[in-house]
Backbone as ProteinMPNN parsed JSONL, in Angstrom:
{"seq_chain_A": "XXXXXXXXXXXXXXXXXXXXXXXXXXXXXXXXXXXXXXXXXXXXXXXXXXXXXXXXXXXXXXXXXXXXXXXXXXXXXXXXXXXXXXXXXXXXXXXXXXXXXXXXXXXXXXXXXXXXXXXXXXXXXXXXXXXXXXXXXXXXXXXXXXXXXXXXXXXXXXXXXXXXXXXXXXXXXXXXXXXXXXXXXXXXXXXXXXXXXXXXXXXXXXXXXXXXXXXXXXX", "coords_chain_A": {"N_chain_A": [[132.934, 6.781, 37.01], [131.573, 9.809, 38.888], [130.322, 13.298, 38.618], [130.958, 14.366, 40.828], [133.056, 13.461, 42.128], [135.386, 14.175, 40.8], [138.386, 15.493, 40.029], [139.283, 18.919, 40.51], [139.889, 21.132, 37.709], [142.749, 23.073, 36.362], [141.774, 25.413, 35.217], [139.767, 25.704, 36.945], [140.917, 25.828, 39.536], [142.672, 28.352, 38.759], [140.768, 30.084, 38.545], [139.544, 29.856, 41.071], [141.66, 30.972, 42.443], [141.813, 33.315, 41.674], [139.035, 34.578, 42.311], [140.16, 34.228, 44.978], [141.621, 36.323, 45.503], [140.575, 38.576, 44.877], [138.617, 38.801, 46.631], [140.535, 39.675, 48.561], [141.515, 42.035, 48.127], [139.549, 43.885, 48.14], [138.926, 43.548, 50.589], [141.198, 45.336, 52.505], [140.746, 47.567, 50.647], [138.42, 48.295, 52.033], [138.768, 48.02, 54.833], [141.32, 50.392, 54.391], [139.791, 52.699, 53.896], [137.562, 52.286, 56.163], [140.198, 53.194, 58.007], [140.619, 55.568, 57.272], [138.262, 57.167, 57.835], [138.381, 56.754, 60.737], [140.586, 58.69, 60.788], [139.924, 61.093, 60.147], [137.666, 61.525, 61.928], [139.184, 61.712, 64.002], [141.135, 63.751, 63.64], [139.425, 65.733, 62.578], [137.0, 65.723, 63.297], [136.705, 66.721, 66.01], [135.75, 69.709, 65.991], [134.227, 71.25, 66.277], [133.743, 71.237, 69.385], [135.974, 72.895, 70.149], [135.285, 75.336, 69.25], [132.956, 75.667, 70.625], [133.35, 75.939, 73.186], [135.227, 77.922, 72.887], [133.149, 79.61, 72.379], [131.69, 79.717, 74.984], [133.567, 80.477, 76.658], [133.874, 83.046, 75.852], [131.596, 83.779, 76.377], [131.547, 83.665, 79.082], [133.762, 85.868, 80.354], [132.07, 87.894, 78.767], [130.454, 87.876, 80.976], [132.141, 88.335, 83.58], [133.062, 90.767, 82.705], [130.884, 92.383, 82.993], [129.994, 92.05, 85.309], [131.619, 93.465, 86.933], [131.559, 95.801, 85.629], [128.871, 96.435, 86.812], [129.751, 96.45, 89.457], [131.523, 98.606, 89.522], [130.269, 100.39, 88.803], [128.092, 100.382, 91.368], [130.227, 100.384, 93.569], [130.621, 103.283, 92.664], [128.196, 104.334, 92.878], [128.042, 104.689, 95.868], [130.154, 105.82, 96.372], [129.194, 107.795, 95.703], [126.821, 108.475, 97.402], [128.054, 108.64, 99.91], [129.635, 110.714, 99.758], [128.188, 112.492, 99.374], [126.587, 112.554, 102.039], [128.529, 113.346, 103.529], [128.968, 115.598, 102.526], [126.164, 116.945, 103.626], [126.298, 116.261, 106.569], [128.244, 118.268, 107.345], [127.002, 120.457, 105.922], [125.447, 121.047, 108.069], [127.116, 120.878, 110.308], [128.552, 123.724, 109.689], [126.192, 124.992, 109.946], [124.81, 124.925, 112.39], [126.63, 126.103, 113.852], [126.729, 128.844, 112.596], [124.014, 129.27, 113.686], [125.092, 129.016, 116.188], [126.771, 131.408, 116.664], [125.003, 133.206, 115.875], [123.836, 133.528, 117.894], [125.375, 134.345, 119.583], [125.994, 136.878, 118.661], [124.02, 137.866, 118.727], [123.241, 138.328, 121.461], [123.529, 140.878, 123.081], [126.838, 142.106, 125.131], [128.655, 143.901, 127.704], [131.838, 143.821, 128.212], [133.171, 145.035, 131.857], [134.8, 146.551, 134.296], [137.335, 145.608, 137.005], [137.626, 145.241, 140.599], [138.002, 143.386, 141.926], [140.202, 140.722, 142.599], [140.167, 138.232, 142.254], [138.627, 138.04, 139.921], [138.283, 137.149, 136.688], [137.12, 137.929, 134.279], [134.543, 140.456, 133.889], [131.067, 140.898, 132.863], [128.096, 142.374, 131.539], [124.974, 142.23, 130.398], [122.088, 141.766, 127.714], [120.353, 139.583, 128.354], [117.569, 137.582, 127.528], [114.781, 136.638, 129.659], [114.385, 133.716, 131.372], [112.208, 132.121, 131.083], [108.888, 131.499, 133.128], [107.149, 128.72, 135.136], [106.29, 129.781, 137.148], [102.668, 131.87, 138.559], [101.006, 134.446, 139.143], [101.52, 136.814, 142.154], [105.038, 137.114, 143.602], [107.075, 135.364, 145.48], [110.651, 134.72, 145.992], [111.661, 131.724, 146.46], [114.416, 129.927, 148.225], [114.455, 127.185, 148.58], [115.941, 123.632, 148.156], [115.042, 122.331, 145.095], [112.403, 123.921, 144.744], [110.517, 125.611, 142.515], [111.887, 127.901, 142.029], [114.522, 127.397, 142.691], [115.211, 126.014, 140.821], [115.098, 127.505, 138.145], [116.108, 129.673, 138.393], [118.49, 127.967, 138.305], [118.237, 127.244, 135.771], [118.423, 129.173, 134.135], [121.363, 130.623, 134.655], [122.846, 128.467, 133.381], [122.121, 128.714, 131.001], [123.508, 130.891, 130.183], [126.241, 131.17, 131.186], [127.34, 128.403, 129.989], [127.684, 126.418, 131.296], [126.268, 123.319, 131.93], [123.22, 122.396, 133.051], [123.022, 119.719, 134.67], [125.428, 119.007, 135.192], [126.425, 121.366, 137.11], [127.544, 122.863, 139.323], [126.391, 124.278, 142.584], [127.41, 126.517, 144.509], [126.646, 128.583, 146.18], [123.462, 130.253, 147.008], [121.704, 133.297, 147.289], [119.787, 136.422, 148.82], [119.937, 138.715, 147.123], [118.804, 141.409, 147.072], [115.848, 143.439, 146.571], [114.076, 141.215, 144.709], [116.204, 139.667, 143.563], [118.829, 137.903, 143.294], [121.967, 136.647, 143.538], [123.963, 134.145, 142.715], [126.613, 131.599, 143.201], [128.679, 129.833, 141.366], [129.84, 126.146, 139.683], [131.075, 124.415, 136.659], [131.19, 120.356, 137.595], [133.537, 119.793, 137.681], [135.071, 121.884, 138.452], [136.33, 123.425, 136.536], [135.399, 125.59, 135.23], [133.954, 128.941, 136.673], [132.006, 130.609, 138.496], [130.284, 133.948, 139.259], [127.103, 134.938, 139.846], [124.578, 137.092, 138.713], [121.089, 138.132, 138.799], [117.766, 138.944, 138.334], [114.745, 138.909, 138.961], [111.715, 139.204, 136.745], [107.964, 139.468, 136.023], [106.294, 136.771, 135.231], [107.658, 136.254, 133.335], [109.761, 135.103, 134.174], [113.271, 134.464, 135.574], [115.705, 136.587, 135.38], [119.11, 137.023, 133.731], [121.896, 139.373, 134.751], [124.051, 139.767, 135.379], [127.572, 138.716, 134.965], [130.722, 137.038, 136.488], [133.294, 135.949, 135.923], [135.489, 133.6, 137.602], [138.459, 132.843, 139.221], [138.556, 131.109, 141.292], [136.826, 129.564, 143.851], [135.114, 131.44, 145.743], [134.395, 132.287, 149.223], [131.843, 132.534, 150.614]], "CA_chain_A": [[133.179, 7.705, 38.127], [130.64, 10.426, 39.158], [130.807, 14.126, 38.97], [131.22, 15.186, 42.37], [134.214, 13.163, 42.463], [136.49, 14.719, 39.444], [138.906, 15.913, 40.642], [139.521, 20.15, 39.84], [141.299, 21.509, 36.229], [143.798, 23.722, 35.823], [141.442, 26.205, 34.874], [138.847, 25.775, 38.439], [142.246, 26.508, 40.002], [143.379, 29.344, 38.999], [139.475, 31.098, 38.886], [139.376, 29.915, 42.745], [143.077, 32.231, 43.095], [141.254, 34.624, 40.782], [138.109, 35.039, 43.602], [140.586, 34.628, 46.663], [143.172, 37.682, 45.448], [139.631, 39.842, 44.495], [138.704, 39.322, 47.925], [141.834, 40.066, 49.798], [141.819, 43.649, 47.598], [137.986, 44.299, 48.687], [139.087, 43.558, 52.443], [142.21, 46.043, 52.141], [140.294, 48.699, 50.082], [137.753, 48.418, 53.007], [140.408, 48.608, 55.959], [141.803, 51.759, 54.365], [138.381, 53.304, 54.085], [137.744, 52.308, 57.612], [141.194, 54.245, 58.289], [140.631, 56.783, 56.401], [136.883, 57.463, 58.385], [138.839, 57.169, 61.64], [141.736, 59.723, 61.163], [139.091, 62.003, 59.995], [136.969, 61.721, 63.045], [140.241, 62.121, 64.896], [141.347, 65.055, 63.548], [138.298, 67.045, 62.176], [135.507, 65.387, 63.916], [136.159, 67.791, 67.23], [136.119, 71.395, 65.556], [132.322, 72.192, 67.02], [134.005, 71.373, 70.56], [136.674, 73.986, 70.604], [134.132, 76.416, 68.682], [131.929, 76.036, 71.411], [134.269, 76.323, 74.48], [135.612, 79.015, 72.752], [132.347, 80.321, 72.871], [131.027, 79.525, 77.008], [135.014, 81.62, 77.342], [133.56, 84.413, 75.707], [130.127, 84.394, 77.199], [132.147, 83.521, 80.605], [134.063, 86.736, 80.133], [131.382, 88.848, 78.997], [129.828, 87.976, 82.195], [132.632, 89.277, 84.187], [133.238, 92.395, 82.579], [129.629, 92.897, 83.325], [129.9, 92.182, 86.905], [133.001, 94.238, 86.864], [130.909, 97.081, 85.424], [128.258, 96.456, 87.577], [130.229, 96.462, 90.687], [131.542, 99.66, 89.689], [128.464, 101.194, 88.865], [127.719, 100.087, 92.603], [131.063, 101.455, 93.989], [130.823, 104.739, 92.488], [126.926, 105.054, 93.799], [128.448, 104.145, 96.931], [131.172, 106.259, 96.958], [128.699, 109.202, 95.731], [126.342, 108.77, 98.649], [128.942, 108.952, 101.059], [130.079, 111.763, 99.815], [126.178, 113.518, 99.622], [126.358, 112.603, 103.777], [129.533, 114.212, 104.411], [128.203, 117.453, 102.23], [125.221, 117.231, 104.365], [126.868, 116.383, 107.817], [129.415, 119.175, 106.671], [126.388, 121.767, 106.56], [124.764, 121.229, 109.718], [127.308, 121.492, 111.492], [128.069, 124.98, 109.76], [124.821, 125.749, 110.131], [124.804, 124.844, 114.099], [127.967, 126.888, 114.495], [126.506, 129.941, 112.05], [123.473, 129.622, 114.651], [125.892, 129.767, 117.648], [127.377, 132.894, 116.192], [124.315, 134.516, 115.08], [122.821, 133.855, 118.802], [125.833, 135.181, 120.574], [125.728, 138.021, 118.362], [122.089, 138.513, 119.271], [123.633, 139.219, 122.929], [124.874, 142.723, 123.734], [127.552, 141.703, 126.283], [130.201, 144.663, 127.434], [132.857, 143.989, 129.071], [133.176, 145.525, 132.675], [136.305, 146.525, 135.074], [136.65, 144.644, 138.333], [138.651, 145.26, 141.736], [138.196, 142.224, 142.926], [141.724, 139.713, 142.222], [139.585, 136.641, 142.219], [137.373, 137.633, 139.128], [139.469, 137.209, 135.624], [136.178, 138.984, 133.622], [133.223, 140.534, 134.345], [130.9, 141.638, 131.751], [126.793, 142.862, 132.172], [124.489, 141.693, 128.922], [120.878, 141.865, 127.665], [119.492, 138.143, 127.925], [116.255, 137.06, 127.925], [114.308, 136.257, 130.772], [114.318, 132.078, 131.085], [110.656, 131.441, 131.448], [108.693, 130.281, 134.472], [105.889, 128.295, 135.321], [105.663, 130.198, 138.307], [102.025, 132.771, 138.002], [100.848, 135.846, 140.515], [102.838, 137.56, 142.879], [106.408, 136.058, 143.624], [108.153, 135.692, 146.373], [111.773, 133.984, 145.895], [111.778, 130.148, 147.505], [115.405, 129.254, 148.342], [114.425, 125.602, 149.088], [116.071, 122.892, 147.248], [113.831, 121.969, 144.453], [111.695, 124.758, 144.274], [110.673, 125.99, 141.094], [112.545, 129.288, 141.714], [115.943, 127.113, 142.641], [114.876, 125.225, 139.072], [114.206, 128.666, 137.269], [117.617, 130.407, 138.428], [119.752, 126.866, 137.654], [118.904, 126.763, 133.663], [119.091, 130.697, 133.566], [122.73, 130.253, 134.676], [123.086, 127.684, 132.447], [122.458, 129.391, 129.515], [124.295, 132.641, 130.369], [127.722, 130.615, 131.397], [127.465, 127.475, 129.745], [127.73, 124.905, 132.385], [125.041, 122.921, 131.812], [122.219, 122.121, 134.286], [123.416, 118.518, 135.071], [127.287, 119.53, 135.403], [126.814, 122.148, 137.858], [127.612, 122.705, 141.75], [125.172, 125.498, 143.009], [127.692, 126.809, 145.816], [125.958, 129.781, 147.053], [122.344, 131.207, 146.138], [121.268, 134.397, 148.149], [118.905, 137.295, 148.401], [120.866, 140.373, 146.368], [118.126, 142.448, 147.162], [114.077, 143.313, 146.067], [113.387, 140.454, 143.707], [117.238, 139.67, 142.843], [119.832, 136.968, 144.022], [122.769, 136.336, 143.298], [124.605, 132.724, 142.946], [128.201, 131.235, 142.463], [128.239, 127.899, 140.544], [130.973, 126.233, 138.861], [131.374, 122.621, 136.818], [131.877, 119.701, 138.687], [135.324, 119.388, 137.524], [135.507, 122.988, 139.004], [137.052, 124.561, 135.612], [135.035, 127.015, 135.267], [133.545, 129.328, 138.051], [131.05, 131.983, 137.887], [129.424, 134.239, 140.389], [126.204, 135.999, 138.818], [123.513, 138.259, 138.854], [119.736, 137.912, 138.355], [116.173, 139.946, 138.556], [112.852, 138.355, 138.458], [110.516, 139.412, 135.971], [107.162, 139.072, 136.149], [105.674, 136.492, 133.994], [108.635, 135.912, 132.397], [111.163, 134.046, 134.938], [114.271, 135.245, 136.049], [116.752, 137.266, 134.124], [121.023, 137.045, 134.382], [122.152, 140.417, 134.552], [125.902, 140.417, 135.436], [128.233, 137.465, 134.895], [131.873, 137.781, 137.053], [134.382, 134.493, 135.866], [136.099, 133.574, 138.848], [139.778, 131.771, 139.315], [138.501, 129.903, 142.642], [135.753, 129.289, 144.646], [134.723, 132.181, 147.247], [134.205, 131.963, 150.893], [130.826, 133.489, 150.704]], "C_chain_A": [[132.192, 8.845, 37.985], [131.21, 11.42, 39.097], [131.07, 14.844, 39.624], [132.623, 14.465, 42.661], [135.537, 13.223, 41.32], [136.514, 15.456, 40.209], [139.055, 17.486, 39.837], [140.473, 20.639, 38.43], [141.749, 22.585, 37.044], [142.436, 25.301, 36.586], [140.153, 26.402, 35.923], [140.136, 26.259, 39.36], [142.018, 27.914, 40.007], [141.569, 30.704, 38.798], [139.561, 30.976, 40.283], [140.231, 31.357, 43.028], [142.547, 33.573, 42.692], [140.679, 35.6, 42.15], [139.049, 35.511, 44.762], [141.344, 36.153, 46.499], [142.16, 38.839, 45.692], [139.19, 40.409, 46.144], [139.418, 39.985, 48.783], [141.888, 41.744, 49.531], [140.641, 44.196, 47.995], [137.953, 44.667, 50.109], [140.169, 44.819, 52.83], [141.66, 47.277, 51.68], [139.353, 49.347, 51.215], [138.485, 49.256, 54.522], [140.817, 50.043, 55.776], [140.987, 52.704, 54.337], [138.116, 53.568, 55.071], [138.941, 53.218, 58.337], [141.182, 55.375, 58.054], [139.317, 57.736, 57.663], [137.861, 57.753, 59.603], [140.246, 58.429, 61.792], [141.063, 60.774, 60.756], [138.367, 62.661, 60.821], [137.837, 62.163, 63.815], [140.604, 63.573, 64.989], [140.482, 66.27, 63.252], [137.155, 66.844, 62.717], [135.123, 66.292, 65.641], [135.941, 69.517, 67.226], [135.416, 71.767, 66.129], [132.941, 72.277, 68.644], [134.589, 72.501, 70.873], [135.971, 75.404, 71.026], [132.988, 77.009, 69.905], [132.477, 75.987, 72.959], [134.938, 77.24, 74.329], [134.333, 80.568, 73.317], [131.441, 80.934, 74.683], [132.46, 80.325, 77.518], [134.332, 82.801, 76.776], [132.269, 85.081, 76.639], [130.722, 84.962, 78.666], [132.88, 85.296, 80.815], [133.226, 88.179, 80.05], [130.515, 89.031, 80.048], [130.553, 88.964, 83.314], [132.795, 90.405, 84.202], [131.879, 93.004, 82.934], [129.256, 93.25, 84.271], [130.694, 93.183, 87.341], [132.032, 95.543, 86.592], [129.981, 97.771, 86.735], [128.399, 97.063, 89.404], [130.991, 97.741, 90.747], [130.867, 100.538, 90.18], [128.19, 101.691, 90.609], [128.442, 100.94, 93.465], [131.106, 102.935, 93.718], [129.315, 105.171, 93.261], [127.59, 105.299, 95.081], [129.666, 105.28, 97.357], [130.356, 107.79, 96.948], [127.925, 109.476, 97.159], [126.7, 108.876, 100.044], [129.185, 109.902, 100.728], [128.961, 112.683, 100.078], [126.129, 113.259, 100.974], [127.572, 113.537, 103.9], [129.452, 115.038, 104.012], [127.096, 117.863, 103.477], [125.323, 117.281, 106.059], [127.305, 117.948, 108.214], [128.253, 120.301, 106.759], [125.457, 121.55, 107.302], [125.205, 121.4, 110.39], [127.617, 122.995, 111.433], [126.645, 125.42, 109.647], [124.408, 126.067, 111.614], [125.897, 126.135, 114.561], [127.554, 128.507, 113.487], [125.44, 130.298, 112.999], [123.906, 130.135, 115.84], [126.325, 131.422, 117.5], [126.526, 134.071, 116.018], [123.918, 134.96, 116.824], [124.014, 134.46, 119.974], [126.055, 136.702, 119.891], [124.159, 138.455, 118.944], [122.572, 138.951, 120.54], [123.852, 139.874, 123.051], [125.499, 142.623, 124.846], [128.614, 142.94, 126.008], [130.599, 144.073, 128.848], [133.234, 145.014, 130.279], [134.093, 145.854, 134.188], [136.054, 146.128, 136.773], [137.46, 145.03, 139.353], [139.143, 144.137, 142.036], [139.484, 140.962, 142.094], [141.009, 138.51, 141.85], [138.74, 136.903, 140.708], [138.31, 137.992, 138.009], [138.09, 138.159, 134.49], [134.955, 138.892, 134.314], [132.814, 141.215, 133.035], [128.942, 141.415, 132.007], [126.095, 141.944, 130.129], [122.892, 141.529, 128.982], [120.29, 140.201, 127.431], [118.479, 137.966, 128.145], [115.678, 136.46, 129.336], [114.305, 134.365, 130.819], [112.95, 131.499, 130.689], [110.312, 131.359, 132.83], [107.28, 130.046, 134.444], [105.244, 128.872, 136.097], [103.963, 131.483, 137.857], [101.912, 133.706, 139.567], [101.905, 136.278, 141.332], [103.685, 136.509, 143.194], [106.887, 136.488, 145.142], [109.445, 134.314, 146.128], [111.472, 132.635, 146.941], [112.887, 129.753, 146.882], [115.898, 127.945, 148.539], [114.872, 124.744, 147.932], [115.145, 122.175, 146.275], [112.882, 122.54, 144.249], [111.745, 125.054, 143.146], [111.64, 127.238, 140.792], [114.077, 128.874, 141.959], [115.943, 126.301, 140.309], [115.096, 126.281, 137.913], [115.805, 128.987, 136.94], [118.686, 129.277, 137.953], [119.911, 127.382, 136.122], [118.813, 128.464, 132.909], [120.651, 130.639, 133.413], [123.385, 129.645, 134.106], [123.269, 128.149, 131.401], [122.987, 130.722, 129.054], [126.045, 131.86, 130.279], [127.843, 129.197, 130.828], [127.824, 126.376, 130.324], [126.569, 124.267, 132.255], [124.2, 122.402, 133.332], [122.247, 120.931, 134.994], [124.893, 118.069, 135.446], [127.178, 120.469, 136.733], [126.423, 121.904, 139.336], [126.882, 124.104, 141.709], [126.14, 125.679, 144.313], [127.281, 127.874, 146.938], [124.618, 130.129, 145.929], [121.586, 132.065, 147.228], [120.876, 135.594, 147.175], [120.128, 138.821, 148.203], [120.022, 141.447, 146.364], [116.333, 142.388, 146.55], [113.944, 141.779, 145.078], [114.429, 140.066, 142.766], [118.022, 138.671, 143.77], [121.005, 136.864, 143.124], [123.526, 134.349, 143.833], [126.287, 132.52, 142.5], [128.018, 129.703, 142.505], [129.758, 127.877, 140.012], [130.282, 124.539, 138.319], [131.654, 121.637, 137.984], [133.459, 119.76, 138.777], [136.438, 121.103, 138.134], [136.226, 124.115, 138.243], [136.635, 125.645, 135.358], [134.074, 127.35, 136.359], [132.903, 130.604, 137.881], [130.181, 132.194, 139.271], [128.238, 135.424, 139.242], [124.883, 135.905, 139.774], [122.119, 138.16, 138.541], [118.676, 138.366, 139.045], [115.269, 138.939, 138.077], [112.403, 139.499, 137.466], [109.501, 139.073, 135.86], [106.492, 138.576, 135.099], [106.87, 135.99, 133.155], [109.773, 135.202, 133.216], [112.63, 134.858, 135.227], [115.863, 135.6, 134.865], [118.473, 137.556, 134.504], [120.99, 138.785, 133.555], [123.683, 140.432, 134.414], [126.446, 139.227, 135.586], [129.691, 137.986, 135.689], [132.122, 136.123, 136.899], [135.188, 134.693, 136.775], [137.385, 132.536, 139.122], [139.643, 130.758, 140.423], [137.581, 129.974, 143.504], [135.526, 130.606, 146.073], [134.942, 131.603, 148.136], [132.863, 133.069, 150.91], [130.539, 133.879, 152.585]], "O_chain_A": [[131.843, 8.965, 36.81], [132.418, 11.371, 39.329], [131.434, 15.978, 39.312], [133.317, 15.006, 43.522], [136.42, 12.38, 41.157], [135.67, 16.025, 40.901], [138.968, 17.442, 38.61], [141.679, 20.416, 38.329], [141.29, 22.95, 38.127], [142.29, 25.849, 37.678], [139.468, 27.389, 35.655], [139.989, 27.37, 39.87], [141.421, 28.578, 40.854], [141.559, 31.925, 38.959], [139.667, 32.056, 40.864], [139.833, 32.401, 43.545], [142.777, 34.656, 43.228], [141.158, 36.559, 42.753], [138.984, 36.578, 45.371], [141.529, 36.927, 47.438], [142.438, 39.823, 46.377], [139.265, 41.504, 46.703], [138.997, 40.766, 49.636], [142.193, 42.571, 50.389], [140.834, 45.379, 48.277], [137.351, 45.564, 50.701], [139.69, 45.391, 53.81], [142.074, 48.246, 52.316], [139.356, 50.559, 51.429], [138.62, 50.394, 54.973], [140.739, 50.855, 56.698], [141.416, 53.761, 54.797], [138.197, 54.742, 55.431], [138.58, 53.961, 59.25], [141.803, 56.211, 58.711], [139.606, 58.809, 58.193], [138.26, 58.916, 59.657], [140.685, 58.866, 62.856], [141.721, 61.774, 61.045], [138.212, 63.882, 60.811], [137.465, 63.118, 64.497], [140.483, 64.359, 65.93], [140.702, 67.443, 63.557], [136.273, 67.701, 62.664], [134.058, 66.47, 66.232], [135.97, 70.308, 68.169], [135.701, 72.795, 66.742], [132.679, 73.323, 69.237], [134.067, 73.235, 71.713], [135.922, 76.138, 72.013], [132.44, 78.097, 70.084], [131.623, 76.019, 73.846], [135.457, 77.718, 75.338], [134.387, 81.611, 73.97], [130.939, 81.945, 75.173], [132.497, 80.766, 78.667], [134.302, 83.713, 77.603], [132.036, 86.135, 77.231], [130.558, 86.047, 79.224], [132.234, 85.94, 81.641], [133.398, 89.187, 80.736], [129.862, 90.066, 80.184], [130.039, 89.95, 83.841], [132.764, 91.146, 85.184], [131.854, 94.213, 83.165], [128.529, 94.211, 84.523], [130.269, 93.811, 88.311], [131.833, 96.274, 87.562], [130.091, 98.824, 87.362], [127.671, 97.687, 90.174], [131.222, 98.154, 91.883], [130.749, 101.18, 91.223], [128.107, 102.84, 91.044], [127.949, 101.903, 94.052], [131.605, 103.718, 94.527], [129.236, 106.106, 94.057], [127.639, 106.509, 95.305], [129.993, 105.505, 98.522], [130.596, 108.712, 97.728], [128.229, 110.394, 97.921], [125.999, 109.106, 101.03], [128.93, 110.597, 101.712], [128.946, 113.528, 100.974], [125.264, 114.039, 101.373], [127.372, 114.597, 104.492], [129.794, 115.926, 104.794], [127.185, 118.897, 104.139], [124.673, 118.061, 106.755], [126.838, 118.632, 109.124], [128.439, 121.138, 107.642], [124.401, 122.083, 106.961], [124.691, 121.944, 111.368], [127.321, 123.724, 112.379], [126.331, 126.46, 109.067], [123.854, 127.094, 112.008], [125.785, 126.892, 115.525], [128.309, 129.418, 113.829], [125.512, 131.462, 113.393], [123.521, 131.129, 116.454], [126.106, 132.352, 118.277], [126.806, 135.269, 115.986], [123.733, 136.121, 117.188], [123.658, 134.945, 121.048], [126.282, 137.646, 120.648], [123.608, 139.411, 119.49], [122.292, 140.126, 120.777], [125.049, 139.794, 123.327], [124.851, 143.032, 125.809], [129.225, 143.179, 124.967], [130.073, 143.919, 129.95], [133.693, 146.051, 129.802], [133.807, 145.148, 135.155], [135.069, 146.269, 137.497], [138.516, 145.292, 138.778], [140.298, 143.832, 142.333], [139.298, 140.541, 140.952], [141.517, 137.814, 140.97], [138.158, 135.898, 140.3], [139.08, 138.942, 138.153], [138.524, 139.19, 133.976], [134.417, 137.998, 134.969], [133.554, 141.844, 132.278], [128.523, 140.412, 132.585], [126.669, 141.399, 129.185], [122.355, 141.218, 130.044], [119.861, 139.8, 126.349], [118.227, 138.23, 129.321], [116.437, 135.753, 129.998], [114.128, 133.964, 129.668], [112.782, 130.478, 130.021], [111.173, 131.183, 133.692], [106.407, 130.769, 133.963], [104.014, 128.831, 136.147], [104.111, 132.015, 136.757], [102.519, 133.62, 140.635], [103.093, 136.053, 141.103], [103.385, 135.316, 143.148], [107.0, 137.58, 145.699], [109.119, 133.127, 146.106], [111.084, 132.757, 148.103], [112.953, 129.361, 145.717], [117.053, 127.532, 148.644], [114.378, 124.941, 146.822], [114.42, 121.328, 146.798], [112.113, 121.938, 143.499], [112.793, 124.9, 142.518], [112.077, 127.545, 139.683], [114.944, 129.668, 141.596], [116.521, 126.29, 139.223], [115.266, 125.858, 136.769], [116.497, 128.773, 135.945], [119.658, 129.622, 137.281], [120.89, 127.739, 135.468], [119.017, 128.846, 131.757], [121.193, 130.612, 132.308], [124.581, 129.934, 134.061], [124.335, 128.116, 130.787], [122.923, 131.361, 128.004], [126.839, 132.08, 129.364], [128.778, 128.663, 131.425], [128.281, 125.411, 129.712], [125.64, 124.992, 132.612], [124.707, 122.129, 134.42], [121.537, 120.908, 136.0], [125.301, 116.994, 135.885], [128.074, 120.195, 137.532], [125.645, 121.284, 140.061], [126.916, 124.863, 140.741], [125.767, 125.023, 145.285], [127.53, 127.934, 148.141], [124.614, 130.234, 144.702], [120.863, 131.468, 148.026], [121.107, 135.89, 146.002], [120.788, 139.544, 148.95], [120.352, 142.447, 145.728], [115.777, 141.353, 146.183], [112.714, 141.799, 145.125], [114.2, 139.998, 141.558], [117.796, 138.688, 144.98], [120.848, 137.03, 141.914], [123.507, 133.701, 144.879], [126.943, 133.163, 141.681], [127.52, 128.838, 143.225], [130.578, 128.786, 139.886], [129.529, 123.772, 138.918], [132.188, 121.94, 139.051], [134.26, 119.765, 139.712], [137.639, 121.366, 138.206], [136.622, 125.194, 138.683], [137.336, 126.651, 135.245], [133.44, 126.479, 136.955], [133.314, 131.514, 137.16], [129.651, 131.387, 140.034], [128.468, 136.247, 138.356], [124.413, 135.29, 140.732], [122.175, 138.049, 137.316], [118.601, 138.229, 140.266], [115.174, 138.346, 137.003], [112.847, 140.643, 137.561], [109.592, 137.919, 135.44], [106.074, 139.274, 134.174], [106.656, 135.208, 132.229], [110.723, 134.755, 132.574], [112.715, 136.043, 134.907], [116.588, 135.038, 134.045], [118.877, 138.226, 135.455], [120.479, 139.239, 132.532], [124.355, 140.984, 133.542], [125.86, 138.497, 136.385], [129.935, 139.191, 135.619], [131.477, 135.242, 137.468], [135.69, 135.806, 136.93], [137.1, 131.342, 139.22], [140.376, 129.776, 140.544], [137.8, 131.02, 144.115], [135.866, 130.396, 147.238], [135.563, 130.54, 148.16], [132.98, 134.26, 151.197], [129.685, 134.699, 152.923]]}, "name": "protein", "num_of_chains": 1, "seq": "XXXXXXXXXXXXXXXXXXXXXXXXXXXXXXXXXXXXXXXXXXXXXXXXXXXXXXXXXXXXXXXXXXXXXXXXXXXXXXXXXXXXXXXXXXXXXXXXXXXXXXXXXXXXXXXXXXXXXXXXXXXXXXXXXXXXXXXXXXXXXXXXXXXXXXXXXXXXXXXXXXXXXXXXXXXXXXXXXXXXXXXXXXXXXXXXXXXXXXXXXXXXXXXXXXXXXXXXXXX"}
């Protein structure tokens, strides 16, 4: 009989069981290794993630408070330069209204006693002449649109405060040498004024005597 066909001892046996057991503990030692690697990765293998989402929350954060600052910053300019207009609004208009004051002080207006029932004050005053374009000798032109109806309007104007685009012109006549007299009022008719005015030569026509009036004449 040949030796490929003897059959195994005893002692080929139990070396085979020897090998198979060594293996099975190699495969097993492996396995738990392998286990071991994965509950590692599981639990400690994401620390850098947190670390660094902790971090993009902080950045994230210090962004806002930044904007937050920023947008203060912004609001408070914002609230300063509003306030630097309403200082500056605030003195122009006292400054407009310290002008009004200074320039009706500049007037010498007295007060003057009246007969007449229809006139609630009268009062005389040193105003300036208006201007005029007009030159050389004068003679008064009563014609609508003349420079001398033009002259006497924005005198009147700036004696009684009706302005030159508000007012009714109800009477304008010759008061004598180089003098007329007119009665005007608003349109709305609230206020009513009969007055007084001298040419000057070179210089345009001058309000002499103002008389506030409760109602429209009958010239």
């Amino acid at each position: 009989m040949s030796e490929n066909n003897q059959k195994p001892t005893r002692q080929d046996l139990h070396r085979n069981h020897k090998s198979n057991n060594l293996l099975v503990i190699l495969g097993i030692i492996a396995a738990a290794f392998l286990g071991l690697v994965l509950l590692y990765n599981i639990f400690y293998g994401n620390d850098e993630e947190p670390s660094v989402a902790a971090g993009n929350q902080t950045n994230s954060q210090s962004m806002i408070i930044t904007e937050s600052d920023d947008s203060s910053k912004t609001s408070s300019s914002a609230e300063e330069s509003s306030s630097e207009d309403k200082d500056e609004d605030s003195a122009k208009e006292e400054s407009k209204e310290e002008k009004d004051e200074e320039s009706d002080e500049d007037t010498d207006t007295e007060e003057v006693p009246s007969s007449d029932e229809n006139v609630t004050k009268a009062y005389t005053g040193d105003w300036e002449p208006i201007g005029t374009t007009q030159t050389g000798e004068h003679v008064t032109d009563y014609s609508d649109g003349s420079a001398d109806r033009n002259e006497i309007k924005q005198a009147i104007a700036a004696v009684t405060g009706i302005s030159a685009d508000n007012m009714i012109e109800w009477w304008i006549g010759n008061a004598g040498d180089q003098q007329v007299t007119a009665t005007v009022s608003d349109t709305q008719k609230k206020t009513i004024a009969r007055v007084q005015l001298n040419w000057v030569d070179d210089e345009g026509w001058q309000v002499t005597f103002v008389e506030e009036l409760n109602e429209i004449p009958n010239n």
